[in-house]
DRENDO-1510 file (C-alpha; in Angstrom, 1 decimal, always signed):
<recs>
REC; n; res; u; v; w
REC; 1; UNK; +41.2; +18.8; +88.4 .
REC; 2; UNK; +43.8; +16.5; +86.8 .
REC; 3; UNK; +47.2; +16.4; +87.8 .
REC; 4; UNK; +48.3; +17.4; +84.4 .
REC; 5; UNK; +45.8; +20.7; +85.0 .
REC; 6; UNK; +47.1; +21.2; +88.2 .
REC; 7; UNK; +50.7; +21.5; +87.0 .
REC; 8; UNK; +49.9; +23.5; +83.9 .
REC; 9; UNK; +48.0; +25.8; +86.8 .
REC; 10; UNK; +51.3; +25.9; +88.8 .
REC; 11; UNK; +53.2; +27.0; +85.5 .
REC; 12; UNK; +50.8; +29.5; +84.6 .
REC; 13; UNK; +50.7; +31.1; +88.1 .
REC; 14; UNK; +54.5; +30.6; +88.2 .
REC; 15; UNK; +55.2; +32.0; +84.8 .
REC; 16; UNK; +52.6; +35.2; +85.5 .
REC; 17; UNK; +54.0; +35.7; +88.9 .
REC; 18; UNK; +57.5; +36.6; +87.3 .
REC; 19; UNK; +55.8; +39.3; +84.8 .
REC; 20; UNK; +54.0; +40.9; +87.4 .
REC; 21; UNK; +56.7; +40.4; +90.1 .
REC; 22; UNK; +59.2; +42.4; +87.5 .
REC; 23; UNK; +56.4; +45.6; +87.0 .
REC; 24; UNK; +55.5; +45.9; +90.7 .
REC; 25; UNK; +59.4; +45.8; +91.5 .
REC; 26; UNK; +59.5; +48.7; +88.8 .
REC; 27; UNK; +56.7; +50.7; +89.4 .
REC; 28; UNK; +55.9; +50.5; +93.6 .
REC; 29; UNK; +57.3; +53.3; +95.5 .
REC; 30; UNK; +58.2; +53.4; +99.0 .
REC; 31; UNK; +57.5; +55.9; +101.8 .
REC; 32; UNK; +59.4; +55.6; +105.2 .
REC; 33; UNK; +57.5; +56.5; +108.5 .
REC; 34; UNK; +54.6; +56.2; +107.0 .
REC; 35; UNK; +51.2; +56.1; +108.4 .
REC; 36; UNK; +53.5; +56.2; +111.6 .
REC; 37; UNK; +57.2; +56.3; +112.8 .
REC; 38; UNK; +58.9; +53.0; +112.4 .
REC; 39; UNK; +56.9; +51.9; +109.5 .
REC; 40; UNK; +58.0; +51.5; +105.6 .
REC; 41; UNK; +54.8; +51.8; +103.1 .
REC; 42; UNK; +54.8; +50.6; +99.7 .
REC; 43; UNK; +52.3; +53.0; +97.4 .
REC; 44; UNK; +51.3; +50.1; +94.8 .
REC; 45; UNK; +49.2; +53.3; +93.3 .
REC; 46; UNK; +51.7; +53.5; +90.2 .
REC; 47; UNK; +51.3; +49.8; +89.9 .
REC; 48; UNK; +47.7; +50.6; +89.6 .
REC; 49; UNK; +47.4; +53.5; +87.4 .
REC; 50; UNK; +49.5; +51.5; +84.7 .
REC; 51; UNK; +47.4; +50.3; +82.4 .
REC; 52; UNK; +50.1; +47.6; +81.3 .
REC; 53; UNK; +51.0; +46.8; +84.9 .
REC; 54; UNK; +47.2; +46.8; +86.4 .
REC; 55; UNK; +46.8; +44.2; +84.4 .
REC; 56; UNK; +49.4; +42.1; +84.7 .
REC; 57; UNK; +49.1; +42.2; +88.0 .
REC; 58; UNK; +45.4; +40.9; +87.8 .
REC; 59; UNK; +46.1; +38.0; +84.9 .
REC; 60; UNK; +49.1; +36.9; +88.1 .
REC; 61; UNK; +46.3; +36.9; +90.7 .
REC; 62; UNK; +43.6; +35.2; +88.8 .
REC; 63; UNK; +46.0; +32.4; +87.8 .
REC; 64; UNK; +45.7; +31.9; +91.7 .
REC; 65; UNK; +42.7; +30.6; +91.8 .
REC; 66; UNK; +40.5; +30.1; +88.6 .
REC; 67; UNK; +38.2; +27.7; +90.3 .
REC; 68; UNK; +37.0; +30.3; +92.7 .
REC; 69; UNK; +33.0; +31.4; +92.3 .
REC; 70; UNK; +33.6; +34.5; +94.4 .
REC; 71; UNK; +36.3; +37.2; +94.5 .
REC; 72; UNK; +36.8; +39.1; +98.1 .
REC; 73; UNK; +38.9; +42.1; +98.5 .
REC; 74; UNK; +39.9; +43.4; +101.6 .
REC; 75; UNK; +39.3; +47.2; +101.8 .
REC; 76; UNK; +40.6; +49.3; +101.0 .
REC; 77; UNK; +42.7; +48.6; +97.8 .
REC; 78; UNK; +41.7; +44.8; +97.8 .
REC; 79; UNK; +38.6; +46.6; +95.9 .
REC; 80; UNK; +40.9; +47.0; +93.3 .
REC; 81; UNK; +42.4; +44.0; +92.8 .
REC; 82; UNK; +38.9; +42.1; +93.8 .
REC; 83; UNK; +37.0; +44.1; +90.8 .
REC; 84; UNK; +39.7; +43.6; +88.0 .
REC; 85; UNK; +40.3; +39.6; +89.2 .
REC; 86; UNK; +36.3; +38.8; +89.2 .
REC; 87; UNK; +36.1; +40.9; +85.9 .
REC; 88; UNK; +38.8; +38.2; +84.1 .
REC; 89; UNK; +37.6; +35.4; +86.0 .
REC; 90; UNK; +33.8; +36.5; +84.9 .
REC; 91; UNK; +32.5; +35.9; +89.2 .
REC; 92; UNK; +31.4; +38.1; +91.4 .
REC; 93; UNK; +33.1; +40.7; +94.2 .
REC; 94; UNK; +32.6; +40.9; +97.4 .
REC; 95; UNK; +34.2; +43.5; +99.9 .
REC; 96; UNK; +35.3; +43.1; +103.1 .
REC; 97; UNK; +34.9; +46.1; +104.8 .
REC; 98; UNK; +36.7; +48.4; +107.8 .
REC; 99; UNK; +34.5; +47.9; +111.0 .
REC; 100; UNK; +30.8; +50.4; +110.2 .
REC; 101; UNK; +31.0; +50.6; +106.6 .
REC; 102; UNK; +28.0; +48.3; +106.0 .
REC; 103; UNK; +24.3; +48.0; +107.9 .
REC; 104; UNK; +23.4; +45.5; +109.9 .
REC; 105; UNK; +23.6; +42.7; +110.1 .
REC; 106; UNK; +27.1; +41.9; +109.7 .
REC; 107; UNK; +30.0; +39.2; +110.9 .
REC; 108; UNK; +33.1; +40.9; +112.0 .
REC; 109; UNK; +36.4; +40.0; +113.5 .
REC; 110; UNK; +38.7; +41.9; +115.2 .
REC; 111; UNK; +42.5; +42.0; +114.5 .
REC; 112; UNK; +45.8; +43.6; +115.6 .
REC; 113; UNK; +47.4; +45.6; +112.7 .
REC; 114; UNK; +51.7; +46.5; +113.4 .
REC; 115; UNK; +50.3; +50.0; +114.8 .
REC; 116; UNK; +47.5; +49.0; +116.4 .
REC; 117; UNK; +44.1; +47.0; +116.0 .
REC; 118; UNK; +41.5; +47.2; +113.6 .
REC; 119; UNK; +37.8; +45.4; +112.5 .
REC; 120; UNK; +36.7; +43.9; +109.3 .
REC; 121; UNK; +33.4; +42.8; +108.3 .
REC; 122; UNK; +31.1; +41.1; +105.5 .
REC; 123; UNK; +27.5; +40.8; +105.7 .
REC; 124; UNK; +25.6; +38.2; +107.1 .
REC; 125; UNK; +22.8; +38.1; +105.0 .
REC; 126; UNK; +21.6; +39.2; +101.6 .
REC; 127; UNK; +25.0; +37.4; +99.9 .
REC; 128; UNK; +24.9; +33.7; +100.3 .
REC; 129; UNK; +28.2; +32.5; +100.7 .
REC; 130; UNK; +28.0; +29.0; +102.6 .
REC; 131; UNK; +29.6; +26.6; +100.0 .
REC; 132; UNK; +31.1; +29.6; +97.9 .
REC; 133; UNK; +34.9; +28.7; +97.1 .
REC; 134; UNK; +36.8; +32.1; +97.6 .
REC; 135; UNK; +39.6; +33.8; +96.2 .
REC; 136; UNK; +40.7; +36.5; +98.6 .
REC; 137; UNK; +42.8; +39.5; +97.7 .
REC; 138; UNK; +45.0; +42.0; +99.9 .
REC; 139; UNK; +47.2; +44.6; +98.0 .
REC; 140; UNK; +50.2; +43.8; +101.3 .
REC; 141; UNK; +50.7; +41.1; +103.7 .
REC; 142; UNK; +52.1; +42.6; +106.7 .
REC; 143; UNK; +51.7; +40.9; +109.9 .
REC; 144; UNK; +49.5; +39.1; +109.0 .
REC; 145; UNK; +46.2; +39.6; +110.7 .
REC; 146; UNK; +44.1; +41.4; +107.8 .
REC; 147; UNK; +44.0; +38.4; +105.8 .
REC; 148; UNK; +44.1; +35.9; +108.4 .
REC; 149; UNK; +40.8; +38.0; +110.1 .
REC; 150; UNK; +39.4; +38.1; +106.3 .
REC; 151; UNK; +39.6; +34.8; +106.1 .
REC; 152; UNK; +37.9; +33.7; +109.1 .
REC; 153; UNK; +35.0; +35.9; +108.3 .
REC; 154; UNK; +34.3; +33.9; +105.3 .
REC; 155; UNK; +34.9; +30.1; +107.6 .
REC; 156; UNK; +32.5; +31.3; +110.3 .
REC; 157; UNK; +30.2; +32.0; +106.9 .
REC; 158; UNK; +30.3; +28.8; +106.0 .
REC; 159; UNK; +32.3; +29.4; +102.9 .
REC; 160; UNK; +35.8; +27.8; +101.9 .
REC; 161; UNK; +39.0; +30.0; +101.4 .
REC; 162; UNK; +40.7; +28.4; +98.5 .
REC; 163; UNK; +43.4; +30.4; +97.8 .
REC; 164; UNK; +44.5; +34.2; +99.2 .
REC; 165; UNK; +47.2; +36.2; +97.1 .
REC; 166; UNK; +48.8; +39.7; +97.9 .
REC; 167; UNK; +50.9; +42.1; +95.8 .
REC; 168; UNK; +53.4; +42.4; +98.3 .
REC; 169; UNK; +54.7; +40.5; +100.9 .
REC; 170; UNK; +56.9; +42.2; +104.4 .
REC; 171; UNK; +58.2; +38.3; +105.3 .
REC; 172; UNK; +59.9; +40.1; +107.7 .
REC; 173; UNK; +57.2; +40.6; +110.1 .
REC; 174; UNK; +56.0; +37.0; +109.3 .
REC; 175; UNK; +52.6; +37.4; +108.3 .
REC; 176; UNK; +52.1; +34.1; +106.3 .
REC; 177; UNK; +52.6; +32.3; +110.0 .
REC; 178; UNK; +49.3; +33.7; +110.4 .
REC; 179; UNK; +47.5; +32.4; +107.6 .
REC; 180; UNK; +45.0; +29.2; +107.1 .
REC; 181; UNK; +45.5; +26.0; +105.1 .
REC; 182; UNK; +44.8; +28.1; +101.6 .
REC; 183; UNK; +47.1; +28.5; +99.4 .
REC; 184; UNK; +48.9; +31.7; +99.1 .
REC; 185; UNK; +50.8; +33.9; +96.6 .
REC; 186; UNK; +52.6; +36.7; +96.8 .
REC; 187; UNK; +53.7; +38.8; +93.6 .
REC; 188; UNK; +56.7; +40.2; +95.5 .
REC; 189; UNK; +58.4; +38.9; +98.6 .
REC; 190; UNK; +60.4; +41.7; +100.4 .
</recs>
């Protein structure tokens, strides 16, 4: 890539970042104590169900990465994201699965969640990803493990995370600390 392309790339993402940043600001609501005490979840499902905002949204987060072959989205509303993203950037979707969602054989990593641990996996076979150039999706970044878990999945694969990008971002509990060498975008930083 040129470094003209690379800067017109910036603007782009940049530029689509702000639309989509204004409609998930709009349309995300927010439930305290929610799946547990202590914890604030944001329900992007509005964002979603907006035709308008859906896809803003997915123009910001293939602007991320439009040299990616392959889409992953983290389950469970990574699907989402992943499906619409691939659609626009015409790859394929892969999704990375909760721990005994998909048959053996698998690759998993374990990770800690902020109330309490978790598994995801992809499968080792049947999907040839050594050498793919990923673009992986997460609808929050949190503390940080999801992703950083997703991500390893597809290094111990043999495939290169080239970017990751979330909806929303908690920097409070200092999830991006956690995260690789890839680039990463958030549409909203809270």
């Amino acid at each position: 890539m040129s470094k003209h392309a690379a800067i017109e790339s910036e603007d782009v993402v940049a530029e689509r970042t702000i639309k989509a940043a204004e409609v998930v600001d709009r349309l995300t609501r927010w439930h305290d104590d929610f799946p547990t005490p202590g914890v604030r979840f944001a329900d992007l499902t509005p964002v979603f169900a907006d035709a308008e905002g859906f896809r803003t949204v997915i123009d910001c987060l293939a602007a991320c990465a439009p040299d990616a072959d392959l889409v992953a989205g983290v389950d469970a509303r990574g699907f989402l994201l992943g499906a619409g993203v691939a659609a626009s950037l015409g790859t394929g979707v892969l999704a990375v699965r909760k721990a005994g969602k998909l048959p053996p054989p698998v690759i998993s990593r374990e990770f800690s969640l902020e109330y309490g641990t978790a598994a995801l996996e992809i499968p080792a076979d049947g999907v040839e990803l050594r050498g793919r150039r990923i673009l992986l999706l997460d609808d929050v970044l949190a503390t940080g493990g999801t992703l950083a878990a997703a991500a390893e999945l597809f290094k111990q694969a043999g495939a290169e995370v080239v970017a990751a990008a979330v909806v929303l971002e908690l920097t409070f509990l200092g999830g991006r600390e956690k995260q690789g060498d890839y680039a990463l975008t958030s549409v909203v930083q809270v």
